[in-house]
N, CA, C and O of each residue as an XYZ file, in Angstrom:
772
protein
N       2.551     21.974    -59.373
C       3.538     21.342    -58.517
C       3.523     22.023    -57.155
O       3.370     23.244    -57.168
N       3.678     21.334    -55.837
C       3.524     21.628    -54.459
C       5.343     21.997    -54.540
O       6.410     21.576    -54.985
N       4.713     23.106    -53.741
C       5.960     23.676    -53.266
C       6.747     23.187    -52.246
O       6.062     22.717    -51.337
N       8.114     23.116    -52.038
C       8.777     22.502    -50.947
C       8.980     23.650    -49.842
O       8.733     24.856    -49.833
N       9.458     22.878    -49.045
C       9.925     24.104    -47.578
C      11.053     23.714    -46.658
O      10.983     22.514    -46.389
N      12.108     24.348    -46.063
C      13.509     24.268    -45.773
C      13.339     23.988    -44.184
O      13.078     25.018    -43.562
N      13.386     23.377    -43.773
C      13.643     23.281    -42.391
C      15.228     23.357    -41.877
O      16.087     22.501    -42.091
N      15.397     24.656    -41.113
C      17.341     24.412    -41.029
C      17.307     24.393    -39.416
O      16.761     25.227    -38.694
N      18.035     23.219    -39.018
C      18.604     23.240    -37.361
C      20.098     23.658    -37.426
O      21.093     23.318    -38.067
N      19.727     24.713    -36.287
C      20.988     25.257    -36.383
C      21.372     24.744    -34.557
O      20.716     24.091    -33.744
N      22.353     25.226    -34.503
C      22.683     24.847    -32.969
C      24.883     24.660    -32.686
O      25.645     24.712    -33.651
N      25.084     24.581    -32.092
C      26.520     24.145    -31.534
C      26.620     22.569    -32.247
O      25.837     21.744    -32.718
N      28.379     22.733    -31.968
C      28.423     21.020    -33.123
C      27.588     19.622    -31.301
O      27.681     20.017    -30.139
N      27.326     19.059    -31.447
C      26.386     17.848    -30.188
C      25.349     18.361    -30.360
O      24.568     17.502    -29.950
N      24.589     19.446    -30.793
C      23.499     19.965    -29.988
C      22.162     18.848    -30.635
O      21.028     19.101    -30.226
N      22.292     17.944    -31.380
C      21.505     17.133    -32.244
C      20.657     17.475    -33.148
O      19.434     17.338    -33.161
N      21.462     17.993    -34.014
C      20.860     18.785    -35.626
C      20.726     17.025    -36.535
O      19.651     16.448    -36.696
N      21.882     16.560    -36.933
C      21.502     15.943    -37.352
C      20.798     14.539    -36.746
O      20.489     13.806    -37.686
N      20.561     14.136    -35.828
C      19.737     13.101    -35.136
C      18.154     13.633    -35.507
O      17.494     13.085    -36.390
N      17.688     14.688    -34.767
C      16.599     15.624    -34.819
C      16.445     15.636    -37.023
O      15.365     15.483    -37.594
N      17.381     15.785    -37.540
C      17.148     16.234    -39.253
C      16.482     15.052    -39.192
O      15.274     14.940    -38.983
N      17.372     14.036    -39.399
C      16.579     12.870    -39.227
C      15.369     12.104    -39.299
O      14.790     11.528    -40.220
N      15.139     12.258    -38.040
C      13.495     11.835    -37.074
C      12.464     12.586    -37.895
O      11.318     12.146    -37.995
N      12.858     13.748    -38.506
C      11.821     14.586    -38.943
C      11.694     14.438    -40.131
O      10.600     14.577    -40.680
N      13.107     14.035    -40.956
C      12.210     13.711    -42.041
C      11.756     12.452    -42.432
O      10.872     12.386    -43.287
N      12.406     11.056    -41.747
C      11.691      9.978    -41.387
C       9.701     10.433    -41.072
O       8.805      9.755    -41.575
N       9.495     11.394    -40.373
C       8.169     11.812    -40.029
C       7.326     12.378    -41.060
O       6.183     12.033    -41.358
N       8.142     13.420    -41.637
C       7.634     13.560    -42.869
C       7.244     12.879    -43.945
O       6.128     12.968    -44.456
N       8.428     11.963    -44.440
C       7.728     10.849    -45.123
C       6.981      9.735    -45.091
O       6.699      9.038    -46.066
N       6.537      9.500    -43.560
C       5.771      8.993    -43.779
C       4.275     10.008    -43.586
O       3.379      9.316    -43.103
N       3.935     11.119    -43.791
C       3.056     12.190    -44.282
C       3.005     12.118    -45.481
O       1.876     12.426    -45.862
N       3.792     11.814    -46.440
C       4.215     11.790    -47.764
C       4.884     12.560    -48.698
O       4.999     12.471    -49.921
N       5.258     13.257    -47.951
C       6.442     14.093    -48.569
C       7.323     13.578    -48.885
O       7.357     12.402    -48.523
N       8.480     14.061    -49.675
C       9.741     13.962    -50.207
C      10.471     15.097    -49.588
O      10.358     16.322    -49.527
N      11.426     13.987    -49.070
C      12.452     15.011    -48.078
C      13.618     14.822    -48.813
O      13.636     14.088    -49.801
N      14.837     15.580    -48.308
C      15.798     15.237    -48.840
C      16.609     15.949    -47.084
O      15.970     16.780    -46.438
N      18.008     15.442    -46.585
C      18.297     15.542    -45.634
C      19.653     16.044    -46.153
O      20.100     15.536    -47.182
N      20.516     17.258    -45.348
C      21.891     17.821    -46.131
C      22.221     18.364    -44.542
O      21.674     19.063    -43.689
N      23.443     17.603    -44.707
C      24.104     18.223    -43.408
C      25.446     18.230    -43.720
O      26.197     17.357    -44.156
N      25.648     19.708    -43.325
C      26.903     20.046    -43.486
C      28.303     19.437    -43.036
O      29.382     19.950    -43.332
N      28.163     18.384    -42.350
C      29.442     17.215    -42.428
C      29.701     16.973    -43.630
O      30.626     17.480    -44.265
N      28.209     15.484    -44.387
C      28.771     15.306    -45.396
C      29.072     16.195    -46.670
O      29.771     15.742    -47.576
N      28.457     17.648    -46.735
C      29.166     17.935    -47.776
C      30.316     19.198    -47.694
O      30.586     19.940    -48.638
N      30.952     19.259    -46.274
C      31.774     19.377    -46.345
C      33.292     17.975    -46.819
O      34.425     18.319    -47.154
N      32.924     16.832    -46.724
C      33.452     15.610    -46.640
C      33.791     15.546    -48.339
O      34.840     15.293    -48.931
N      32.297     15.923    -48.881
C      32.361     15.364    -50.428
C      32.686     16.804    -51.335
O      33.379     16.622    -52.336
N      32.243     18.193    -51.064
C      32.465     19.287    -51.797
C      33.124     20.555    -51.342
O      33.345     21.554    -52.028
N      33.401     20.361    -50.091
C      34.301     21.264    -49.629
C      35.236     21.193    -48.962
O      35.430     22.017    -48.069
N      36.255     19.970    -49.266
C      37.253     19.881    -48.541
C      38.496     20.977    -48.610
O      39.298     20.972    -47.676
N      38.653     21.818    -49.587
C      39.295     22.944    -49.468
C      39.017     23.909    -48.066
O      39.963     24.363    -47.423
N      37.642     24.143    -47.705
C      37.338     25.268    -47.291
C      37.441     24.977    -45.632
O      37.221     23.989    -44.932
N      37.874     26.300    -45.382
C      38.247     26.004    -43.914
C      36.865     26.476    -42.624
O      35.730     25.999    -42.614
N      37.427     27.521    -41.643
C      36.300     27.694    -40.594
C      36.331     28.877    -40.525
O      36.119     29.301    -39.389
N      36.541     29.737    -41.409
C      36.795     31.742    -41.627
C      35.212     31.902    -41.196
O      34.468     30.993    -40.828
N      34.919     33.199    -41.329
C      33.436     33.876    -41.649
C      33.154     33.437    -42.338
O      32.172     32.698    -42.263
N      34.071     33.676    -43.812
C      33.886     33.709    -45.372
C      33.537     32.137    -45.531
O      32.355     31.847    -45.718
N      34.380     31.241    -45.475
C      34.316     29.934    -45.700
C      32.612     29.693    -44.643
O      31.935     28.756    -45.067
N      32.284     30.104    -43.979
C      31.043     29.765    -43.180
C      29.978     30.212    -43.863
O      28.975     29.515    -44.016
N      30.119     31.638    -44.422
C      29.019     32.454    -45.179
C      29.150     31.284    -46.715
O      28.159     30.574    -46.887
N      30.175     31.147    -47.612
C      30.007     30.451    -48.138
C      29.249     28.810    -48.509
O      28.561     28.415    -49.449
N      29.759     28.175    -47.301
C      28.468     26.705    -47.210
C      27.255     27.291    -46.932
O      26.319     26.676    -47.442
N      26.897     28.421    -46.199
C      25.605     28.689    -46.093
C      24.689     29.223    -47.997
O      23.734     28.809    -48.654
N      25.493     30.056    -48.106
C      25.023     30.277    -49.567
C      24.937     28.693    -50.251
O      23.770     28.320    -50.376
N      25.652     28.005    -50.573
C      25.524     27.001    -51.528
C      24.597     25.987    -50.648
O      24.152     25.257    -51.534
N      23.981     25.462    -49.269
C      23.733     25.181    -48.686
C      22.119     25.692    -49.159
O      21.221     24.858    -49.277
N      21.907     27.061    -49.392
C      20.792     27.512    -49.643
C      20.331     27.531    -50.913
O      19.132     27.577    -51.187
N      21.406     27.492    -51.887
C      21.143     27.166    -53.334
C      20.593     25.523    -53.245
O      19.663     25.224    -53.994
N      20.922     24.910    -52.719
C      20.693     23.355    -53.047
C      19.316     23.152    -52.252
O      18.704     22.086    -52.310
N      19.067     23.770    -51.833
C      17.223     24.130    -50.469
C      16.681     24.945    -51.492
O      15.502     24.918    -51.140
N      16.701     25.562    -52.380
C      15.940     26.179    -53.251
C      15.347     25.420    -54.685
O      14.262     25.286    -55.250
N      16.913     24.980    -54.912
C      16.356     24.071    -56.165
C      15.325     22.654    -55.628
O      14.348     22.164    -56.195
N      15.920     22.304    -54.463
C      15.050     21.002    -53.818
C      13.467     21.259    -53.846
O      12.606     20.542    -54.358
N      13.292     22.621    -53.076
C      12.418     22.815    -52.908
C      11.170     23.684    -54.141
O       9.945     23.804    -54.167
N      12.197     24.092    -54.937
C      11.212     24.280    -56.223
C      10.395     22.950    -57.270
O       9.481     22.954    -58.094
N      11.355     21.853    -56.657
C      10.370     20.549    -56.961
C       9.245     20.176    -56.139
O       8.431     19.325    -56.498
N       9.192     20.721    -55.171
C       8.280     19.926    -54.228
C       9.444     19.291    -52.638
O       9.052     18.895    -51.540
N      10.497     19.398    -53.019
C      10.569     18.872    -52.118
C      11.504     19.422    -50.526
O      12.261     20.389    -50.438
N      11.129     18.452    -49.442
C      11.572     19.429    -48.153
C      12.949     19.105    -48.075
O      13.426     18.032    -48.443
N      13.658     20.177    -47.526
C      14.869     20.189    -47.546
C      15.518     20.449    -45.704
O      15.823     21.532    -45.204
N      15.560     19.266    -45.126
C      15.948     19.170    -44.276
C      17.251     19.570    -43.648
O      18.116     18.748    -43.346
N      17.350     20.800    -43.471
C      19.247     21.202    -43.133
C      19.826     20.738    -41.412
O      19.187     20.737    -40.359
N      21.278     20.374    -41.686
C      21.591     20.196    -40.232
C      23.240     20.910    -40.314
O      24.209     20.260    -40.707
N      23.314     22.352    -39.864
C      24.277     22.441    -39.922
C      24.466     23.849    -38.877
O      23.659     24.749    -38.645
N      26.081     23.601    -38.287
C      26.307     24.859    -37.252
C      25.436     26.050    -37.555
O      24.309     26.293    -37.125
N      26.285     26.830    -38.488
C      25.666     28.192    -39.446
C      26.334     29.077    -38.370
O      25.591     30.058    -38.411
N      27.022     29.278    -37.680
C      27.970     30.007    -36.824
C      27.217     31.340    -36.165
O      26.888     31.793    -35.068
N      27.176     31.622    -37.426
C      27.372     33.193    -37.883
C      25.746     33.679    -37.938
O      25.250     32.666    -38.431
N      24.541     34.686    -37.715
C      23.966     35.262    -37.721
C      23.602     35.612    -39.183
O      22.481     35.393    -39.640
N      24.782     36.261    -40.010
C      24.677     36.922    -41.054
C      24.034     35.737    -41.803
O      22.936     35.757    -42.359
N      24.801     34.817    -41.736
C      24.786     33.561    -42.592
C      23.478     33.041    -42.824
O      22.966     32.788    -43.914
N      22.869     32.876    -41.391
C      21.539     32.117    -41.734
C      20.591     33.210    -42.069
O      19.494     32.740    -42.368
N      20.653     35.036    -42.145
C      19.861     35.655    -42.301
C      19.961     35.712    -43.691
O      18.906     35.689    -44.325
N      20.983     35.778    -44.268
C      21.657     35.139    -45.512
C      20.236     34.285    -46.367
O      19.555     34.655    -47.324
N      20.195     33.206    -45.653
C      19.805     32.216    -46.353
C      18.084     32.324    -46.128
O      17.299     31.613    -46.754
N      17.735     33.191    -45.274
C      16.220     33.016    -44.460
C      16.013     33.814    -46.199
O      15.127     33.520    -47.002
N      17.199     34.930    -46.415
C      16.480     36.062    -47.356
C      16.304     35.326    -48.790
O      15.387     35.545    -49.581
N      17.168     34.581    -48.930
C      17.247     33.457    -50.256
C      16.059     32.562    -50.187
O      15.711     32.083    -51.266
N      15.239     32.182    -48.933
C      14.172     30.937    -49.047
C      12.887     31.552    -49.179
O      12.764     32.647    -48.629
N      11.874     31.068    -49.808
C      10.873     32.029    -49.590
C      10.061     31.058    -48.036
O       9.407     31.661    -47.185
N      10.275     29.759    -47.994
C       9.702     28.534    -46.968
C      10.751     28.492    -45.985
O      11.801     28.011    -46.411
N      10.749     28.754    -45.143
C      12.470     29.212    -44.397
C      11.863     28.519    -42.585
O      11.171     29.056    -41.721
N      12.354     27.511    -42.630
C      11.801     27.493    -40.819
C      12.978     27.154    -40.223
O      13.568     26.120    -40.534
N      13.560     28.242    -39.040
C      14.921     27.570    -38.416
C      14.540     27.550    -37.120
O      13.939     28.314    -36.365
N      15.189     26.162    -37.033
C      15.180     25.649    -35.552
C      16.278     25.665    -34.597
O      17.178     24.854    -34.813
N      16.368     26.310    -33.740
C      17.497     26.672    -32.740
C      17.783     25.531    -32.002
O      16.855     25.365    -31.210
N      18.789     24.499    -31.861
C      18.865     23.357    -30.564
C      19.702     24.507    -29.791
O      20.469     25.387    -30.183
N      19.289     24.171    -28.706
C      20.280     24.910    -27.738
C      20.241     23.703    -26.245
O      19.386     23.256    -25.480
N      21.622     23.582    -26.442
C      22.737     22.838    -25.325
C      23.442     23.616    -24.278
O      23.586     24.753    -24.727
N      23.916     23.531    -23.163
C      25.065     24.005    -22.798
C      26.176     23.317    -23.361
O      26.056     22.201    -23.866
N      27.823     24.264    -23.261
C      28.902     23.468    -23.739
C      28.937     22.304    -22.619
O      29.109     21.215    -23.165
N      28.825     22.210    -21.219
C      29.369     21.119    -20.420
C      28.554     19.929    -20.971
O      28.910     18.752    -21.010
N      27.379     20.472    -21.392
C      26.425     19.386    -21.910
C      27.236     18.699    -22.839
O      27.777     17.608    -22.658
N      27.282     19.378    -23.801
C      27.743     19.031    -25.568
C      29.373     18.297    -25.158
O      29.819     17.450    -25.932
N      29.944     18.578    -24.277
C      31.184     18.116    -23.906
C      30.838     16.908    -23.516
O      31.420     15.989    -24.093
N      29.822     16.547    -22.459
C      29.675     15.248    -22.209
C      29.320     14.130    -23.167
O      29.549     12.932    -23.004
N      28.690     14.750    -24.250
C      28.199     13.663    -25.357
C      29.460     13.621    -26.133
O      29.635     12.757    -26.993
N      30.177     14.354    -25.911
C      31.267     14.249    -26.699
C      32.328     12.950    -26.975
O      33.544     13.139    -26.961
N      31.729     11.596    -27.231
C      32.229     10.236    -27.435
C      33.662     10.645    -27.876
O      34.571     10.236    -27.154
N      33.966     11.337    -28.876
C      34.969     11.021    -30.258
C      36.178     12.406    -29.719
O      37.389     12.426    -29.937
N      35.413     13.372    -29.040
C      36.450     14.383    -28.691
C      36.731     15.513    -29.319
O      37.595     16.385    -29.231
N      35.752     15.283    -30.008
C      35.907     16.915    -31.089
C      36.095     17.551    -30.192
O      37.325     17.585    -30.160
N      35.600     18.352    -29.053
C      35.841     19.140    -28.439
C      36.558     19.511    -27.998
O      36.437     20.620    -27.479
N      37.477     18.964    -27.952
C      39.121     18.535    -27.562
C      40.048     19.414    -28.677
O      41.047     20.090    -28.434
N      39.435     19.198    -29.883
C      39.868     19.812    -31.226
C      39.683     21.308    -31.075
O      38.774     21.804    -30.409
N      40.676     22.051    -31.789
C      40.630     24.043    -31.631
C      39.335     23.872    -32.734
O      38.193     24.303    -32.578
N      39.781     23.240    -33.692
C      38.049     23.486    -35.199
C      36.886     23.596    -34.009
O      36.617     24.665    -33.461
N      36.528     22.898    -33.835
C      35.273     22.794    -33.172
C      35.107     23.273    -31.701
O      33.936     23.618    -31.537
N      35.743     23.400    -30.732
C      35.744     24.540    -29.677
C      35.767     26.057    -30.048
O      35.385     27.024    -29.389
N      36.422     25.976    -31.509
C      36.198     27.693    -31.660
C      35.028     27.556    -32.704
O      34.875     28.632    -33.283
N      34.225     26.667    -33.100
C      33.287     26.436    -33.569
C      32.103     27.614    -32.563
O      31.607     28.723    -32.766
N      32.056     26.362    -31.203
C      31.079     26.549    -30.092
C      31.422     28.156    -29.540
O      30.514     28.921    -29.215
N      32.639     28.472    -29.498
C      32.806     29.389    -28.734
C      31.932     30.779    -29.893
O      31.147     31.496    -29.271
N      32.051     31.023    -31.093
C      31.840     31.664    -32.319
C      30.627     31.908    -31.903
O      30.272     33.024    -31.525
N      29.755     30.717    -31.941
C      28.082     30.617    -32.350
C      27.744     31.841    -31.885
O      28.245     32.632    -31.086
N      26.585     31.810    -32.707
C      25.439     33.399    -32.525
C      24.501     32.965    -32.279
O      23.815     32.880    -33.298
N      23.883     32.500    -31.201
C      22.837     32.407    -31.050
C      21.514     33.119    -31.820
O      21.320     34.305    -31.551
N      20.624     32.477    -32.735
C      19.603     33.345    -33.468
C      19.114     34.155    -33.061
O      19.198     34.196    -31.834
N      18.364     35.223    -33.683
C      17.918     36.701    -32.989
C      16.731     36.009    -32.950
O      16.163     36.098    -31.861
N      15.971     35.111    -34.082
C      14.333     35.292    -34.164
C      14.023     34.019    -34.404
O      13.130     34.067    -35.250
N      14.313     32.604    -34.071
C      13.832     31.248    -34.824
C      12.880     30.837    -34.930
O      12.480     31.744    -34.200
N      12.036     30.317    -35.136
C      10.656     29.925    -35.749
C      10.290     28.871    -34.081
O       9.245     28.897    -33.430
N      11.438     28.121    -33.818
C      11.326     27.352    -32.881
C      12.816     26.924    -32.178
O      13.750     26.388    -32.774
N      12.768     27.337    -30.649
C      14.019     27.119    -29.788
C      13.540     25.177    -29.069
O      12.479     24.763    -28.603
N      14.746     24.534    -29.274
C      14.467     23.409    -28.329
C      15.714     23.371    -27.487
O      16.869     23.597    -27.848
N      15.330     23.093    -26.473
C      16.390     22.516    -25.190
C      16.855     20.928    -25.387
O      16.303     20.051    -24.723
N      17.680     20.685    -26.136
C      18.111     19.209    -26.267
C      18.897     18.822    -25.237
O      19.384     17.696    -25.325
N      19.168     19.543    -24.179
C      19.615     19.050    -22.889
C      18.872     18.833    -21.910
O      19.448     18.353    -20.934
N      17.654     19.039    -21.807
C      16.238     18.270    -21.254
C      15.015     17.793    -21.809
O      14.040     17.389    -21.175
N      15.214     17.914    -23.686
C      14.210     18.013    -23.962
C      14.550     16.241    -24.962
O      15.417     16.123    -25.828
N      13.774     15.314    -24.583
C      13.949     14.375    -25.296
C      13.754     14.114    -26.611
O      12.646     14.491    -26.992
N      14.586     13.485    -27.641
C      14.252     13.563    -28.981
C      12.934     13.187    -29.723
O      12.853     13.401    -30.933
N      11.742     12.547    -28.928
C      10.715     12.316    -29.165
C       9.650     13.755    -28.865
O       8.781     14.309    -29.539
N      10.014     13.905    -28.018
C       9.336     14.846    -27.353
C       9.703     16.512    -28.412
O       8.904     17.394    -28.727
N      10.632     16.441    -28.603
C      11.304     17.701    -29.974
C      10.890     17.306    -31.105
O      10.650     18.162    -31.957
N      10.740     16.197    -31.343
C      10.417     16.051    -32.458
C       8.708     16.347    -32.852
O       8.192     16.705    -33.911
N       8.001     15.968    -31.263
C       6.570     16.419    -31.456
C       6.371     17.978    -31.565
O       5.420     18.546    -32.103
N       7.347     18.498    -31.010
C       7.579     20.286    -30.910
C       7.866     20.822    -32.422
O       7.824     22.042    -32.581
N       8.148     20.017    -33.510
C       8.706     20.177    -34.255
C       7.682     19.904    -35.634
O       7.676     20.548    -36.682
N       6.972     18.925    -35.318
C       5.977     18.562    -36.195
C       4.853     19.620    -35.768
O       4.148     20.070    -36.671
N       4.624     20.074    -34.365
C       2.980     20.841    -34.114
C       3.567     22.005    -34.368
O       2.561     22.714    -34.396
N       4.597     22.840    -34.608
C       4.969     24.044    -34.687
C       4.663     23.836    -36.863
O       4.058     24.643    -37.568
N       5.135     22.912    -37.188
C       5.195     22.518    -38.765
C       3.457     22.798    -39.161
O       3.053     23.506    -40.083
N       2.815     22.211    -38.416
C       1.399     22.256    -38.405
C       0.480     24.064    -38.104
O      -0.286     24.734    -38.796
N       0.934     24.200    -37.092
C       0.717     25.298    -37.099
C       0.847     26.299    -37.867
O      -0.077     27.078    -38.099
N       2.586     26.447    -38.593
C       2.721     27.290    -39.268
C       2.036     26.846    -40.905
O       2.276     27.513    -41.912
N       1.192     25.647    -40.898
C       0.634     25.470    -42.452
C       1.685     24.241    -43.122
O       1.442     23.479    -44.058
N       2.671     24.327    -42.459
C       3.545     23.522    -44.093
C       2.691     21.884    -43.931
O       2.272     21.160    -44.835
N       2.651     21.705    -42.633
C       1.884     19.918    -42.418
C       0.848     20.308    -42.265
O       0.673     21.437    -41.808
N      -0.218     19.456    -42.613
C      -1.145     19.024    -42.194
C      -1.522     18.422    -40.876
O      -1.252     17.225    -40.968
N      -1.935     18.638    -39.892
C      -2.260     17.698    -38.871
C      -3.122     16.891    -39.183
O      -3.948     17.068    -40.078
N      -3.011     15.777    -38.380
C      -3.059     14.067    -38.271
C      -3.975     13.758    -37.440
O      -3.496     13.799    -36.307
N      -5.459     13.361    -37.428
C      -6.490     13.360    -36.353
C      -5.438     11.961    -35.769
O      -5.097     11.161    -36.640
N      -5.005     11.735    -34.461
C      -4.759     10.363    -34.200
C      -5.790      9.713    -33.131
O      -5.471      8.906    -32.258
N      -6.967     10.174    -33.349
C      -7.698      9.905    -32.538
C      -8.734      8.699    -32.966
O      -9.780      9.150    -33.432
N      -8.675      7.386    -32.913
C      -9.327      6.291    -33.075
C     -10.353      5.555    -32.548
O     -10.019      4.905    -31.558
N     -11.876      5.413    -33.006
C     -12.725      5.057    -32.365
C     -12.004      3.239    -31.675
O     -10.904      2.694    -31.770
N     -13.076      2.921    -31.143
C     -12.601      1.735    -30.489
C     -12.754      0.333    -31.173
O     -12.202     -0.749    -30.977
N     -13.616      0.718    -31.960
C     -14.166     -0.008    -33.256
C     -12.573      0.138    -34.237
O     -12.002     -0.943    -34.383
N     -11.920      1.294    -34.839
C     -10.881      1.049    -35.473
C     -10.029      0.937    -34.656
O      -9.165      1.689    -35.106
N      -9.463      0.332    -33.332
C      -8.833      0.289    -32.786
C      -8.521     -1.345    -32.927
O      -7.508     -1.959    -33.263
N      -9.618     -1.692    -32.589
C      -9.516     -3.218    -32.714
C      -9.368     -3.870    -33.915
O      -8.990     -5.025    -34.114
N      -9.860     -2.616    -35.069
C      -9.590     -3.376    -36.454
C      -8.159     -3.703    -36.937
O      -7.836     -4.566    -37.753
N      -7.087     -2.533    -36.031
C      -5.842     -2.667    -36.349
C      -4.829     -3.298    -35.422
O      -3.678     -3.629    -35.706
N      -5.470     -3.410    -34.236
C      -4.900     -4.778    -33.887
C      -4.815     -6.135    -34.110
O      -3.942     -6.948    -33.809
N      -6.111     -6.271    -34.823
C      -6.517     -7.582    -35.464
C      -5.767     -7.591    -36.467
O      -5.124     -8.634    -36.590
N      -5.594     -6.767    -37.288
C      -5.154     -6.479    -38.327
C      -3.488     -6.633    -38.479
O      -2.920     -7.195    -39.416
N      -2.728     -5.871    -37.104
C      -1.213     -5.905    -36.959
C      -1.294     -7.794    -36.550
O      -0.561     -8.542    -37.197
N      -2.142     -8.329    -35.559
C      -2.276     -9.459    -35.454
C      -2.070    -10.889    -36.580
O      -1.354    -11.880    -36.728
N      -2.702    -10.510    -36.917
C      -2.933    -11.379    -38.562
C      -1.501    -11.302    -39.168
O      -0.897    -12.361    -39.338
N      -0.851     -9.980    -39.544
C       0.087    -10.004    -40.117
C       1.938    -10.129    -39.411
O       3.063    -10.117    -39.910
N       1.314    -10.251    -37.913
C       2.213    -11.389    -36.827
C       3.038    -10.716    -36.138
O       4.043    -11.176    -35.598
N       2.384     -8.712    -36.093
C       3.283     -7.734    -35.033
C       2.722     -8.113    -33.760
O       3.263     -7.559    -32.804
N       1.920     -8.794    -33.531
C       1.292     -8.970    -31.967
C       1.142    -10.164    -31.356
O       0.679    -10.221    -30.217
């Protein structure tokens, strides 16, 4: 059995963890993997509605957060995380629990993250003392700028860093002109063109 591997975006609440979780594992599967996507909204929504925004309550979703990336990934499969992780301890926490551990830093400014701010969380003390808390990572596998860096464009940062470090395979996308035309003919026929 192929081993799985944890991809965790960490970042401020806007910084686009889960948009970015997403895209990537949409990308992944179609590589053929089995992803599975966990972001700490919904299971704070469905399994931790007791728990509040302490250290403890933070170190805690990270532990169980990392239990559920371990068992995923002892099947084979990738475990896509999208969640704050506040705290330093927390995600070193969890790097020490994974043996496949890749964290991805989004980094925003707050005026940024304020402007995307549709709904107003920010407005909210939870989540301003969210942003204000964060620890920026000491060591991430990969930093993106989601305040200039477009989600296509991160997401290619995200797949060639995946490649590099071994977990993907890279993808020749390089097509003679001969299969070029076979798959236009081809998307043709079946009435994308």
């Amino acid at each position: 059995m192929e081993t799985g591997f944890t991809i965790w975006f960490t970042g401020k609440p806007l910084a686009g963890k889960t948009t970015l979780a997403n895209n990537t594992a949409e990308t992944l599967e179609t590589r053929g993997f089995k992803v599975e996507v966990i972001t700490c909204k919904a299971l704070r929504e469905e399994l931790w509605r007791d728990t509040g925004w302490s250290k403890e309550d933070t170190l805690f979703r990270a532990k169980n957060i990392a239990y559920i990336c371990r068992t995923l990934n002892k099947y084979g499969i990738v475990a896509v995380v999208a969640a704050v992780s506040a705290y330093q301890e927390a995600r070193d926490e969890v790097r020490n629990e994974l043996k496949n551990f890749i964290e991805i830093f989004l980094h925003a400014p707050v005026e940024i993250l304020k402007k995307r701010d549709t709904n107003k969380i920010y407005q909210t003390p939870i989540y301003s003392q969210s942003a204000d808390r964060y620890e920026n990572p000491d060591n991430p596998e990969l930093t993106l700028n989601t305040d200039s860096e477009s989600i296509d464009n991160c997401l290619k940062s995200i797949i060639t860093k995946l490649e590099e470090m071994g977990y993907v395979e890279p993808v020749d996308e390089d097509y003679t002109d001969e299969e070029k035309e076979e798959i236009d003919e081809r998307l043709k026929s079946l009435g994308y063109m």
